[in-house]
C-alpha positions as CSV (number, residue, x, y, z in Angstrom):
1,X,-218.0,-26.1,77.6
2,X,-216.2,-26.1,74.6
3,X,-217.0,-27.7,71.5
4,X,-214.8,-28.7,68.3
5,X,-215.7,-30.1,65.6
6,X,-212.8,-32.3,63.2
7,X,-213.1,-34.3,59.8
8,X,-216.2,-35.9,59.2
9,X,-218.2,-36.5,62.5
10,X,-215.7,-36.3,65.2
11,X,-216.3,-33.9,67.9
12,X,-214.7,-33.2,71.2
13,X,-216.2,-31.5,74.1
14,X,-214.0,-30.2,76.8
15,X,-216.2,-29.5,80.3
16,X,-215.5,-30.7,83.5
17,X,-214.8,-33.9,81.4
18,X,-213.2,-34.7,78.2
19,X,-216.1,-36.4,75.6
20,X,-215.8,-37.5,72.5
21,X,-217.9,-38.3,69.5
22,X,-216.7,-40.7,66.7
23,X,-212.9,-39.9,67.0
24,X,-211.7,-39.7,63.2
25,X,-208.4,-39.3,61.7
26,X,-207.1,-38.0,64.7
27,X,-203.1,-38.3,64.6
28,X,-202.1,-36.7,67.8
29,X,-201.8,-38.7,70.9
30,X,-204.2,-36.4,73.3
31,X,-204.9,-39.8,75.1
32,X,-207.2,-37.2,77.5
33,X,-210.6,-38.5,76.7
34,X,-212.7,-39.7,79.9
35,X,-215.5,-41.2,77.5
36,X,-215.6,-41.8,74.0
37,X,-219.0,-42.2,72.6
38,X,-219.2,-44.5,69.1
39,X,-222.6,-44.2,67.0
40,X,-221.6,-46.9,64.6
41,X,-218.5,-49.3,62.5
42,X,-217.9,-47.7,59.3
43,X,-214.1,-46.6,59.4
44,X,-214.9,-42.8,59.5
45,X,-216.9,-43.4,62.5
46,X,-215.2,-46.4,64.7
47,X,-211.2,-45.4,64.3
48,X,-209.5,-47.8,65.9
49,X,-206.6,-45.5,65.3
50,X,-208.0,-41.9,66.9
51,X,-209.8,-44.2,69.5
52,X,-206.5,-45.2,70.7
53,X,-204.7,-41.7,70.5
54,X,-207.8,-39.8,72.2
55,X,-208.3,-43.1,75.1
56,X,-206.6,-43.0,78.5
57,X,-206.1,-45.6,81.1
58,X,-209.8,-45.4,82.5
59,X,-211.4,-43.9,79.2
60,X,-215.3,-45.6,79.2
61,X,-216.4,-46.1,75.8
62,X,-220.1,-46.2,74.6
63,X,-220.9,-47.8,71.5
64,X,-223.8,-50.2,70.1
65,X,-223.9,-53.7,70.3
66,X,-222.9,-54.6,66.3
67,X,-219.2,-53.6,67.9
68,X,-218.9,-55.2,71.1
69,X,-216.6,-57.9,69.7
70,X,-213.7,-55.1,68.2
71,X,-214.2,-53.0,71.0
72,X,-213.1,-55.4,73.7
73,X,-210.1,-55.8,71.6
74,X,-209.0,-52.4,73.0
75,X,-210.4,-52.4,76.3
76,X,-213.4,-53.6,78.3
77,X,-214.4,-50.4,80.2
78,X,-217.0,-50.5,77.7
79,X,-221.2,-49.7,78.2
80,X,-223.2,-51.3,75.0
81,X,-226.1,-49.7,74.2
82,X,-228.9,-50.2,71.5
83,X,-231.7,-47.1,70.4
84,X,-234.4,-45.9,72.1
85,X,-232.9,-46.4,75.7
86,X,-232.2,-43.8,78.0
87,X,-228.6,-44.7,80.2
88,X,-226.6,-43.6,82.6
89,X,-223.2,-43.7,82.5
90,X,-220.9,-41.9,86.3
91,X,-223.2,-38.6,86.4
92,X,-223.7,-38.7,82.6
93,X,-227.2,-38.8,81.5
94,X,-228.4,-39.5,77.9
95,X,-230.9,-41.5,75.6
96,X,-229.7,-43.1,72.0
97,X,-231.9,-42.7,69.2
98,X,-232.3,-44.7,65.9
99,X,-229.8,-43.8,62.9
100,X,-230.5,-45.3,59.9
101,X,-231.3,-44.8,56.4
102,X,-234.9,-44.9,54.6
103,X,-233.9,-45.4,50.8
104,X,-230.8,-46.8,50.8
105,X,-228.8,-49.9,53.0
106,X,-225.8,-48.2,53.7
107,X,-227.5,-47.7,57.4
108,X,-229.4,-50.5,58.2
109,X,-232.5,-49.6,61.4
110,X,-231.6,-53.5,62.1
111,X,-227.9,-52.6,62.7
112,X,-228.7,-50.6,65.7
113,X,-226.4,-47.8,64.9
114,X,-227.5,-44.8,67.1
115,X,-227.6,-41.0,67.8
116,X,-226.7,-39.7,70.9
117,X,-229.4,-36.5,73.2
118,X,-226.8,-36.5,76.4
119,X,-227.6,-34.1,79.1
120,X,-224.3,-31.6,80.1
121,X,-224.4,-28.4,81.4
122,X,-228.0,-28.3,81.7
123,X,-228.1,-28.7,77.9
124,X,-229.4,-31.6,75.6
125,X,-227.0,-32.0,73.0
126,X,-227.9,-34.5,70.2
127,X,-225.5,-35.7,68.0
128,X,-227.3,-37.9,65.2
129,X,-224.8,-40.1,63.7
130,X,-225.0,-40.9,60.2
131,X,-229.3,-41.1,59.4
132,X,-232.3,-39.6,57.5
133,X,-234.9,-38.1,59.0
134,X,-237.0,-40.9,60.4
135,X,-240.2,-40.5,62.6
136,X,-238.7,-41.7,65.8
137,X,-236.2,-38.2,65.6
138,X,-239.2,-36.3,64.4
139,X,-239.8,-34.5,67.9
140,X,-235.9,-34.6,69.8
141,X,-235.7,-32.3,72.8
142,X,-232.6,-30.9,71.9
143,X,-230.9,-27.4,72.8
144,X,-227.7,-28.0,70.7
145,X,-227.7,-30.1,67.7
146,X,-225.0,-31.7,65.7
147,X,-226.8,-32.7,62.3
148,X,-225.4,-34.0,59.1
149,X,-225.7,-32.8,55.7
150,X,-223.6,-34.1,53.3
151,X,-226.4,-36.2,51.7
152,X,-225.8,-39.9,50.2
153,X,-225.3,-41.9,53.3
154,X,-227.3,-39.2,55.0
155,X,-229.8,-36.7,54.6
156,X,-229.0,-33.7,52.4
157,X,-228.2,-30.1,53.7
158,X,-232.1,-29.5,52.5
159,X,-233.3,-32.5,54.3
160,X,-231.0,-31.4,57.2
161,X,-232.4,-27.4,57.1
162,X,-236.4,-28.5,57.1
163,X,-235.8,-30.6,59.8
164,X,-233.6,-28.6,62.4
165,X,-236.3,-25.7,61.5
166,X,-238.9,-27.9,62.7
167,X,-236.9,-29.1,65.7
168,X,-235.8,-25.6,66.6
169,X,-232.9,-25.9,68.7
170,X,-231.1,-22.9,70.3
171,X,-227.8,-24.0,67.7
172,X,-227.2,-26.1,65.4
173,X,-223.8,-27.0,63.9
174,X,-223.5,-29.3,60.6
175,X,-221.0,-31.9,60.7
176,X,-220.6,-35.0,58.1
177,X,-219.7,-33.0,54.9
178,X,-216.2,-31.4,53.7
179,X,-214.3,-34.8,53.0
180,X,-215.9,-38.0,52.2
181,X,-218.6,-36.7,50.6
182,X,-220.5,-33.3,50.6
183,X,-218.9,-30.0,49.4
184,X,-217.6,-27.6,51.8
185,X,-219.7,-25.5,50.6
186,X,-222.7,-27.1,51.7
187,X,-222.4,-25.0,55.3
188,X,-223.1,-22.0,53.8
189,X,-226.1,-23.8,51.8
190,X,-227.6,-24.9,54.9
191,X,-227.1,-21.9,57.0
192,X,-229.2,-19.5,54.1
193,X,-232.0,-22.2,54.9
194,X,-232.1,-21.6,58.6
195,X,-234.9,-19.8,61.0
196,X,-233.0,-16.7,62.0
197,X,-233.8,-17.3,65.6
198,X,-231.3,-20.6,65.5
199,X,-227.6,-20.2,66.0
200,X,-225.5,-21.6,63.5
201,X,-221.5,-22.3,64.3
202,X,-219.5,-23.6,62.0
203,X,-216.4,-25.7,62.8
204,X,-216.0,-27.7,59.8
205,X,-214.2,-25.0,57.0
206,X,-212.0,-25.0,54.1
207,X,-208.4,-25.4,54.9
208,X,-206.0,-22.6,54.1
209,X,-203.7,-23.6,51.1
C-alpha cells in the first residue's frame, strides 16, 4: 500500500483500491478514487472542488451526518456515519471515533465530526481528523497513525507526541500543519519527542523555492 500525504489533511492510499482522506486543494483531475472518506465541513476538510477531481463514476463517499445535505448535491453513493460505530462499507472494515475540541468550539463533540481506525492490509490505520486528545481516543488500536499537530484547532505537536507515545503505534506520520496553521517546522519538533521504537515518515515538507 502506498501512502501520500498533500496540504493539510488530505491523504491518498493506493492498494488494491484508491482511498481517500479529506481531499484538499487538489487541482488535478485523478477522478480514480473508489472511496473518499470526509471527517468533517470546514473548507480544508470537505472540498467540494478536490472531491470532484479525485471522484469517479461509482466513487462511495463516507462522511458524517452534519453533511448529508451538500453531499447529495454531488452524488448519492454516499454511507453517513456518526462516532463510535463500527461499519462496513464492500470489504472495507472500520470504526469512526469522536473528533472534537475540549477548550475551544471550533470542533464541536455535538457536530459529530469523526476520525477514521479502517482495517487494510491487515493494518489499523487511524486517521483522527481535526481533535484533541479526548478519553474516548485514549486507548485506539492502531498500527499506523495519521495525527495532527499544528495546534489551535487541534492539539499541539506536544499534545500530539505524549499521546502517540502512549498509543504506541508501529508509525506515525503528522499531518494538519505546514499551511493553515502550524510551522513546517513542527515535524521535526514532534519527531525529537518520539519513542525510538515508533516509525516516523514524513510526507508533509517544505517546498523547494
Amino acid at each position: 500500500m502506498n501512502i501520500q500525504v498533500f496540504t493539510q489533511s488530505a491523504i491518498k492510499l493506493t492498494g488494491e483500491k484508491i482511498i481517500y482522506f479529506d481531499p484538499y486543494q487538489i487541482s488535478n483531475p485523478y477522478h480514480d478514487a473508489d472511496y473518499i472518506f470526509i471527517t468533517h465541513d470546514h473548507y480544508d476538510h470537505y472540498d467540494e472542488k478536490s472531491i470532484k477531481n479525485v471522484m469517479k463514476e461509482n466513487t462511495k463517499i463516507i462522511v458524517p451526518i452534519i453533511l448529508e445535505e451538500q453531499i447529495k448535491k454531488i452524488t448519492d453513493n454516499i454511507l453517513l456515519v456518526k462516532p463510535e460505530q463500527e461499519y462496513k462499507i464492500d470489504d472495507i472494515t472500520f470504526k469512526t471515533l469522536p473528533a472534537y475540541n475540549l477548550y475551544t468550539t471550533y470542533h464541536l463533540k455535538a457536530n459529530g465530526y469523526v476520525g477514521y481506525n479502517i482495517f487494510l492490509n491487515n493494518k489499523w490505520l487511524y486517521i483522527m481528523g481535526d481533535t484533541d486528545v479526548v478519553e474516548e481516543i485514549a486507548k485506539v488500536k492502531t498500527d499506523i497513525c495519521f495525527v495532527p499537530i499544528g495546534g489551535t484547532f487541534t492539539m499541539d505537536y506536544e499534545q500530539a507526541a505524549h499521546y502517540i507515545n502512549s498509543l504506541n503505534p508501529q508509525k506515525v506520520i503528522p499531518i494538519h500543519y505546514g499551511s493553515i496553521v502550524g510551522d513546517i517546522n513542527l515535524k521535526d519538533k514532534f519527531k525529537e519527542l518520539i519513542n525510538d521504537n515508533i516509525e516516523v515518515d514524513i510526507y508533509i515538507k517544505e517546498e523547494e523555492k
